[in-house]
C-alpha positions as CSV (number, residue, x, y, z in Angstrom):
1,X,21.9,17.9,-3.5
2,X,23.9,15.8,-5.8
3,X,23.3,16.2,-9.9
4,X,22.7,13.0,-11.7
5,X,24.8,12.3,-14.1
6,X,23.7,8.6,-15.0
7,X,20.2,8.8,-14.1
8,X,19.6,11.6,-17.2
9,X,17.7,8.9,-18.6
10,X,15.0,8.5,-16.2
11,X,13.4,12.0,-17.6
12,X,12.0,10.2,-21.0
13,X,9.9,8.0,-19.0
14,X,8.1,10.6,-17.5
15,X,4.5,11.6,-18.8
16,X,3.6,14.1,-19.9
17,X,0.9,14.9,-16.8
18,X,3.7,14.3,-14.4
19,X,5.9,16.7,-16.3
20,X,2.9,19.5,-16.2
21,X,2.9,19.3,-12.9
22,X,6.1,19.2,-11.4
23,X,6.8,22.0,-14.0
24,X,3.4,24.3,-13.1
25,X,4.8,24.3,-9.4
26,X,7.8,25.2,-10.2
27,X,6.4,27.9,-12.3
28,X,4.4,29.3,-9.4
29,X,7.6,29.4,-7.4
30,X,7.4,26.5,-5.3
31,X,9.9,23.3,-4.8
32,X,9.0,20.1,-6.7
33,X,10.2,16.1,-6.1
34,X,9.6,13.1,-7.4
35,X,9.0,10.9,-4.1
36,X,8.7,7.6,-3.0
37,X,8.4,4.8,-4.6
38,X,8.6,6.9,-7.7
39,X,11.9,8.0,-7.1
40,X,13.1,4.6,-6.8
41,X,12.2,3.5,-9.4
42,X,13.5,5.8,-11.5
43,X,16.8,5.3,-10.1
44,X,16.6,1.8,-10.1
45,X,15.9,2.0,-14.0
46,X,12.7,0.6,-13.7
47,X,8.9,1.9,-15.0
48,X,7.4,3.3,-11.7
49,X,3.9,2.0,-11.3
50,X,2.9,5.2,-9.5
51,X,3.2,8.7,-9.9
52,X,4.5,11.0,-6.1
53,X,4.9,14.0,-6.1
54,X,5.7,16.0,-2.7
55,X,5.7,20.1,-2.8
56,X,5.9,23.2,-0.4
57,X,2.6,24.5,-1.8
58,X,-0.3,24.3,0.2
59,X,-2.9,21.6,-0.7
60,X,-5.2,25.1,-1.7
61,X,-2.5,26.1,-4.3
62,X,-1.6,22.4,-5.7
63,X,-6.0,22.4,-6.2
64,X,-5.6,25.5,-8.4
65,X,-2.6,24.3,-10.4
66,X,-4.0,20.8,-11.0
67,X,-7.2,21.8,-12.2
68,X,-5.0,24.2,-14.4
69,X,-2.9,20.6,-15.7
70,X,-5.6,18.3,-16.5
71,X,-7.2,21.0,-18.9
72,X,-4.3,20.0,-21.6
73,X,-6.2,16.4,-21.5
74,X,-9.3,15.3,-22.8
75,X,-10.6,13.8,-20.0
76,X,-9.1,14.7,-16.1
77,X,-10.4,15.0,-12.7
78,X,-8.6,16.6,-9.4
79,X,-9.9,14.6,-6.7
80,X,-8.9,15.9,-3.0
81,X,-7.3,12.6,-1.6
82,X,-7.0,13.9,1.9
83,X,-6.4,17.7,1.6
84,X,-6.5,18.2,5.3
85,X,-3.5,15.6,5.6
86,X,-2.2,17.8,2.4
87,X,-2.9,15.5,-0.8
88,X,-4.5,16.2,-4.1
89,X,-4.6,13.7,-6.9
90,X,-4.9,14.9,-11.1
91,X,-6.2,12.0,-13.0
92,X,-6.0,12.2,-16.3
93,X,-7.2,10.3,-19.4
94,X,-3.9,10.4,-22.2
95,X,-5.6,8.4,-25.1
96,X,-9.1,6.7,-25.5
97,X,-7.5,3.3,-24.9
98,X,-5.2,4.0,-22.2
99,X,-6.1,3.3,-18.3
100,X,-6.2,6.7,-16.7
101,X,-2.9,8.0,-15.6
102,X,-2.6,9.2,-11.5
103,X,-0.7,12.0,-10.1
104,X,-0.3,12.1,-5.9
105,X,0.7,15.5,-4.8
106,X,1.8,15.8,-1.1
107,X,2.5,18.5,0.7
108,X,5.9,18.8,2.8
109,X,4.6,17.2,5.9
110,X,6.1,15.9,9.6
111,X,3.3,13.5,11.4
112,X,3.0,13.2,15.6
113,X,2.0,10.1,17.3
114,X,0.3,7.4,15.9
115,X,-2.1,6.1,18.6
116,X,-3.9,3.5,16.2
117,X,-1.2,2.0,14.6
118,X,-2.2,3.4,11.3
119,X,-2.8,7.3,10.6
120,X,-1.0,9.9,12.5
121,X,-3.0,11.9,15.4
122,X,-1.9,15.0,14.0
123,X,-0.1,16.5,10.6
124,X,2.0,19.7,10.5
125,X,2.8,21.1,6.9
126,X,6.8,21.7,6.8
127,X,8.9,23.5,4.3
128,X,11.5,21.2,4.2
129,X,12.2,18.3,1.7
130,X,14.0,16.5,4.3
131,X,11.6,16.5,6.6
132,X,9.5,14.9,4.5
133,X,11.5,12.0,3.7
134,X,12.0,11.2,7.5
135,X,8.7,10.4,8.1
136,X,8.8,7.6,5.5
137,X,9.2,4.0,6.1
138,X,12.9,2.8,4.4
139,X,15.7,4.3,3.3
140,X,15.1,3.1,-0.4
141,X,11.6,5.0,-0.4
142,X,13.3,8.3,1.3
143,X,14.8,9.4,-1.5
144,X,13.7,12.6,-3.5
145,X,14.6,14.3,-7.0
146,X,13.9,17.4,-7.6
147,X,12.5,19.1,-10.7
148,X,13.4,20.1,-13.1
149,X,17.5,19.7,-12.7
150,X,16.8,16.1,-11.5
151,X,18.9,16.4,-8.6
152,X,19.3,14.0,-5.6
153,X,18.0,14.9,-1.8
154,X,19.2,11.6,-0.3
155,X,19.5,12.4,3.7
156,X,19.6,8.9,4.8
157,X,21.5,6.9,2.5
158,X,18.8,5.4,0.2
159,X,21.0,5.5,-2.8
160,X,23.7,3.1,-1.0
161,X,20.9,0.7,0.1
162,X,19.8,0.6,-3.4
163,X,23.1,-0.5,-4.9
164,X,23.8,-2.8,-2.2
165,X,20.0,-3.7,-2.2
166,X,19.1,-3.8,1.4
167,X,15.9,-2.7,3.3
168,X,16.7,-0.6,5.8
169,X,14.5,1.7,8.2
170,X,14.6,4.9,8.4
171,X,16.1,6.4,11.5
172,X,15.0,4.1,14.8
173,X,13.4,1.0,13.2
174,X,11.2,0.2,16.5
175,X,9.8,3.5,16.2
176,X,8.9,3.3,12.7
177,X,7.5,-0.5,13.4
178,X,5.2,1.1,16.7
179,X,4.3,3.9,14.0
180,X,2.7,1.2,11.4
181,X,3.1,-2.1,11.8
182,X,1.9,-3.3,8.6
183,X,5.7,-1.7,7.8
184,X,6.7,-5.0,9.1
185,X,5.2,-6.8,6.5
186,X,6.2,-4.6,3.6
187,X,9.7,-4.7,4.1
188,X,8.8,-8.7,3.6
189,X,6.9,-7.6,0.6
190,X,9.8,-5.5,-0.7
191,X,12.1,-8.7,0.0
192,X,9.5,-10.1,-2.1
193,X,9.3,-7.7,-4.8
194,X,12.8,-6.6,-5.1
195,X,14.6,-9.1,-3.7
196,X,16.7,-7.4,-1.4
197,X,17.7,-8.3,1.6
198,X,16.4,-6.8,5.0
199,X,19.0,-5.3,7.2
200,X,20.2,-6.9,10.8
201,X,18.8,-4.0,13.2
202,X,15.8,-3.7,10.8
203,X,15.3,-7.3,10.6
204,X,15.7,-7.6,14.8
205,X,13.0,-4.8,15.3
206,X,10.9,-6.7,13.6
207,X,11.2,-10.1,15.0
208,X,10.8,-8.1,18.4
209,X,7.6,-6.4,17.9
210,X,5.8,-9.2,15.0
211,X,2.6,-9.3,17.5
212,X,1.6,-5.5,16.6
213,X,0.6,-7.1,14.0
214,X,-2.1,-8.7,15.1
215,X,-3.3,-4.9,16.3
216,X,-3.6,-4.0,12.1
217,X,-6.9,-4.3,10.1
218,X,-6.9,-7.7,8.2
219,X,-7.6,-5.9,4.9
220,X,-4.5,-4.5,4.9
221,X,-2.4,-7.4,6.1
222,X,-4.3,-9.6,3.4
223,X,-3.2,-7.1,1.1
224,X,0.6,-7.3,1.8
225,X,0.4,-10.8,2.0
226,X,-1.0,-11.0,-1.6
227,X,2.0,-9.2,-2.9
228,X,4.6,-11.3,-1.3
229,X,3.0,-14.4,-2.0
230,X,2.8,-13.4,-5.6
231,X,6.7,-11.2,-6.0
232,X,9.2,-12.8,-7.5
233,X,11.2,-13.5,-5.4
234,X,8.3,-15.0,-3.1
235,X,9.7,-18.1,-1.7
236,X,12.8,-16.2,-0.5
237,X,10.1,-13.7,1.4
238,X,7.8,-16.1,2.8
239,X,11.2,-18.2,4.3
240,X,11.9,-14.7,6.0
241,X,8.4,-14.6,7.3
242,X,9.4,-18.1,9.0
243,X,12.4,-17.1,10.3
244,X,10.7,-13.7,11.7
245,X,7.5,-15.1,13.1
246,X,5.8,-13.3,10.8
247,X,4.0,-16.6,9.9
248,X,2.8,-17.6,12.9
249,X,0.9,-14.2,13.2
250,X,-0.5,-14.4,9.8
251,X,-1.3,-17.9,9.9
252,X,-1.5,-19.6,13.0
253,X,-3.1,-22.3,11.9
254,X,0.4,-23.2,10.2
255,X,1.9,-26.0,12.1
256,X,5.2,-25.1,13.7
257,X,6.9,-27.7,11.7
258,X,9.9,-26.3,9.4
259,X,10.4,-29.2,7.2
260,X,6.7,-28.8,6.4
261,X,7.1,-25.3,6.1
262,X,10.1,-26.1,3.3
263,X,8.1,-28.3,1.0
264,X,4.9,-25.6,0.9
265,X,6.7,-22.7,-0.2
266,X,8.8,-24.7,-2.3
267,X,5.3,-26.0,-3.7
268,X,4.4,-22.3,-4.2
269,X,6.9,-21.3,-6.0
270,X,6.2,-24.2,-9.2
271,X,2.7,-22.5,-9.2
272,X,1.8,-19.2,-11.4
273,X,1.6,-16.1,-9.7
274,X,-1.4,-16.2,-9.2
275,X,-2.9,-15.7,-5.6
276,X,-5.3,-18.3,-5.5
277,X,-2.9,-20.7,-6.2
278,X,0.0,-19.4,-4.3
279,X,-2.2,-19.7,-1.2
280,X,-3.4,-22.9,-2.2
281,X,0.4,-24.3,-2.6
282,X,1.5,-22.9,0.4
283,X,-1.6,-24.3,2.7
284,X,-2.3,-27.5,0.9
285,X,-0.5,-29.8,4.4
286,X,-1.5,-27.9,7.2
287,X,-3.7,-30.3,8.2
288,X,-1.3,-33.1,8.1
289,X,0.0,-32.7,11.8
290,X,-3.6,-32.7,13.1
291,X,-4.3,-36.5,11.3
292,X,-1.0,-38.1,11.5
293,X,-1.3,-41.7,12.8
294,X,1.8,-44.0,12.5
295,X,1.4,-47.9,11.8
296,X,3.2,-50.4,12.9
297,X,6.5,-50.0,10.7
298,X,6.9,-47.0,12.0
299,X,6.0,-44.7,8.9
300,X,3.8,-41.8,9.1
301,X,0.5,-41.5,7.4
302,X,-2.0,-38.0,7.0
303,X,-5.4,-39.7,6.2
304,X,-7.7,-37.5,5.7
305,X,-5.3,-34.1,5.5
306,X,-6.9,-32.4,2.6
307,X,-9.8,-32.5,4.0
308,X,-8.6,-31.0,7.4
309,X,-6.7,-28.5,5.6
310,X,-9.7,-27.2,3.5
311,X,-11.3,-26.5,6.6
312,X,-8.2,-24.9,8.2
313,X,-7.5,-22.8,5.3
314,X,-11.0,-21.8,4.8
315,X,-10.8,-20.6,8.7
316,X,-8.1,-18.6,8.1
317,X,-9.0,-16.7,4.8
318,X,-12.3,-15.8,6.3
319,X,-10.1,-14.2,8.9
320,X,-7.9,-11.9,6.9
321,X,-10.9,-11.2,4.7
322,X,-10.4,-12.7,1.1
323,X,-13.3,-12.7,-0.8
324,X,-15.8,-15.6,-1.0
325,X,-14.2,-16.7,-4.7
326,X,-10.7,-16.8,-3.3
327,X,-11.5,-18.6,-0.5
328,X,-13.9,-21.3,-2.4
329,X,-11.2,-21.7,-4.5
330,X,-8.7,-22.2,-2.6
331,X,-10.6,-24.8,0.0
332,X,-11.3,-26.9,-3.0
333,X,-8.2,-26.6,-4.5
334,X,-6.8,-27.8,-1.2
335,X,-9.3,-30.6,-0.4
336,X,-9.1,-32.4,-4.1
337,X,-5.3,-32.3,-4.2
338,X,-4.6,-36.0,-3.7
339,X,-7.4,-36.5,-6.7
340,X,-7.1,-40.3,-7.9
341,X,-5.8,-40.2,-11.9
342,X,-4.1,-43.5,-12.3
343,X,-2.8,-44.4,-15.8
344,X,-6.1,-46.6,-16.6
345,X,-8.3,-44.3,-15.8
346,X,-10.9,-44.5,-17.5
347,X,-13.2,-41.9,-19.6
348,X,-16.0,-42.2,-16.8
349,X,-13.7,-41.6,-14.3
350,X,-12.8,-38.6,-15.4
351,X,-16.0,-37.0,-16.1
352,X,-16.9,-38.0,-12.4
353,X,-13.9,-35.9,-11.4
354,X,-15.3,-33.2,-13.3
355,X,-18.5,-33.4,-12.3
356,X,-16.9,-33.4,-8.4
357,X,-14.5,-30.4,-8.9
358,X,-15.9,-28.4,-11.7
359,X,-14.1,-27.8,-15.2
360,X,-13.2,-24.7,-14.3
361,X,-10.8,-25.9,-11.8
362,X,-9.9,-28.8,-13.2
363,X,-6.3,-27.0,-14.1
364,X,-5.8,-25.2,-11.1
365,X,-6.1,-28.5,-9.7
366,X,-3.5,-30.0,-12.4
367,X,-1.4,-27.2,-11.5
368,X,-1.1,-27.8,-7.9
369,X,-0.6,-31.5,-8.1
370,X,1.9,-30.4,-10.6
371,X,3.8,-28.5,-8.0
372,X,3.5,-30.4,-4.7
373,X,5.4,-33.6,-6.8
374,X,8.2,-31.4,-8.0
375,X,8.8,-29.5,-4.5
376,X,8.9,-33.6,-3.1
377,X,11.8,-34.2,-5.5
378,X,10.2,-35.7,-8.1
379,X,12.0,-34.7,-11.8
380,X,9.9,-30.7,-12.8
381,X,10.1,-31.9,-16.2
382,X,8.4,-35.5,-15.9
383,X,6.0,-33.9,-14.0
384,X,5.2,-31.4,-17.0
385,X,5.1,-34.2,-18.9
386,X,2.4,-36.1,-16.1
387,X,0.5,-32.7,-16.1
388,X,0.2,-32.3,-20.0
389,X,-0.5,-36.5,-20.4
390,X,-3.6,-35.3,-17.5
391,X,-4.8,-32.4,-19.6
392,X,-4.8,-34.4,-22.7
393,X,-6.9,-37.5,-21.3
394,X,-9.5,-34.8,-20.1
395,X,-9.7,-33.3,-23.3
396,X,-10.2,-36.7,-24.7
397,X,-12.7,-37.5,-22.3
398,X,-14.7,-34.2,-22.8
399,X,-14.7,-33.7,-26.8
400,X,-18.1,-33.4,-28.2
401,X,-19.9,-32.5,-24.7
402,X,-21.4,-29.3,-24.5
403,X,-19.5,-26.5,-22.5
């Protein structure tokens, strides 16, 4: 264990709950660490967004002592988030206004086999810190610091991979892939996120084994891809997903056509962060290559695209199991992107557009159009400026009609 010396600091953004607890076990004689994404946080200077805490008390024990915790709080529950896997969870209100704060508690654990891709067939309580981190996905997660000196248990090297801000696996990255695949995916979602970069025998392991993920629920794959398409460093992470094949197992409606590929997450990434749109930006021309036809000088032409590519994207949202807004959205979004708004246009014209795509997505729609000029080397600024001029004519257009 190595003190910190620079990382003093990361103790004043600890709440009080957390402090309570880490401090009660220790009290009761048991070992205490900050975990996980927690950890890294902390080290990394940044707010953690959740609260881990892993512990050689029994799940029985860490019950007693959480229950004993949230009494110092006006409102608290202890909620037994898989005690037979050897978590406990204190919730705790802080202040009348504030969301309701969350404190994981994990026991030490090692896991065996994981014959559905997911959960482990069977969980063995340890007493050892380091066997705890080893059964964790990357290195930058497998770090742990203890309370209350705030020293480092760093068996693997997460520290280094922090600094040098890499994704690495820990131990055998085939095994941890076979394990979980959807691991696969979040080190995309932590290129995403973080943007670090994912290292080589990592990076192989997963371009060797990307069709396990085809064996992992669709709920949680739509849920990685959510966060990577909305990080912010997203077009980075969806350019690895390319490269990986990632894409083509996610989306295999996506034609295999990297220049394509370019100018949608390009488009993406002039769009908020929003998910809707992200998906929106990056789908909006996969149904060019299905309607090409090329006339008789030779250039290409995609009539009809938008609509094929509505209908594409639809297919596949409904397969990773967005919800019915999301995908309306987007297959609109998608199907009225080459929406006529010449400079004449005229009052009436606009209120049909309306009436066709609905105010409330009459922006979104701005916003993609917006975005699919810029990412086809158009000047970003003059198309603000085309985006606010549309705005402005609809609000013309609209003033006095009822909302």
């Amino acid at each position: 264990m190595i003190a910190l010396t620079t990382f003093k600091s990361a103790a004043s953004v600890i709440p009080d709950a957390v402090r309570a607890v880490l401090s009660s076990l220790r009290n009761k004689g048991y070992e205490a660490y900050i975990v996980g994404g927690t950890s890294r946080a902390l080290i990394s200077g940044a707010k953690p967004k959740d609260w881990d805490i892993s512990t050689n008390s029994r799940p029985e024990a860490v019950r007693e002592i959480l229950d004993a915790c949230g009494r110092g709080f006006a409102e608290y529950s202890v909620v037994d988030t898989g005690i037979k896997h050897g978590s406990v969870s204190l919730i705790v209100k802080t202040a009348l206004h504030e969301e309701p704060l969350r404190v994981d508690v994990t026991a030490f654990r090692v896991e065996e086999g994981y014959s559905d891709h997911r959960r482990p067939d069977s969980i063995i309580l340890s007493t050892s810190i380091k066997d705890d981190l080893s059964r964790r996905d990357f290195t930058i997660n497998a770090i742990a610091l203890s309370w209350p000196e705030l020293g480092i248990v760093d068996p693997f090297g997460g520290r280094r991979d922090l600094r040098k801000r890499v994704i690495r696996a820990v131990g055998d990255p085939r095994e941890r892939f076979r394990e979980d695949p959807l691991r696969m995916l979040r080190a995309v979602r932590f290129r995403s996120e973080l943007g670090f970069n994912i290292e080589r025998s990592t990076w192989g392991a997963i371009r060797g084994l990307r069709d396990m993920i085809r064996l992992i629920s669709k709920e949680r794959v739509r849920d990685e891809i959510t966060r990577i398409l909305t990080g912010e460093f997203a077009e980075d992470a969806v350019h690895e997903m390319w490269k990986l094949g990632l894409v083509e197992e996610v989306f295999p409606e996506f034609p295999q056509d990297a220049s394509l590929f370019v100018h949608s997450a390009r488009t993406m990434t002039f769009v908020m962060p929003v998910v809707h749109l992200r998906l929106a930006a990056l789908l909006h021309d996969i149904g060019k290559p299905s309607t090409v036809c090329i006339d008789e000088a030779g250039k290409a032409h995609y009539y009809g695209h938008q609509t094929a590519g509505a209908q594409m994207a639809e297919e596949s949202l409904k397969r990773l199991h967005f919800d019915t807004a999301t995908i309306t959205r987007v297959s609109l979004l998608i199907r009225e992107h080459m929406f006529s708004f010449p400079p004449d246009i005229t009052d009436a014209g606009i209120r049909r557009l309306i009436r066709r795509v609905g105010l409330q997505n009459v922006d979104d729609l701005i916003e993609l159009r917006r975005a699919d000029m810029a990412a086809s080397g158009a000047d970003p600024r003059a198309c603000i400026r085309y985006a606010e001029w549309m705005k402005a004519r609809i609000a013309d257009a609209t003033a006095g009609e009822a909302p």
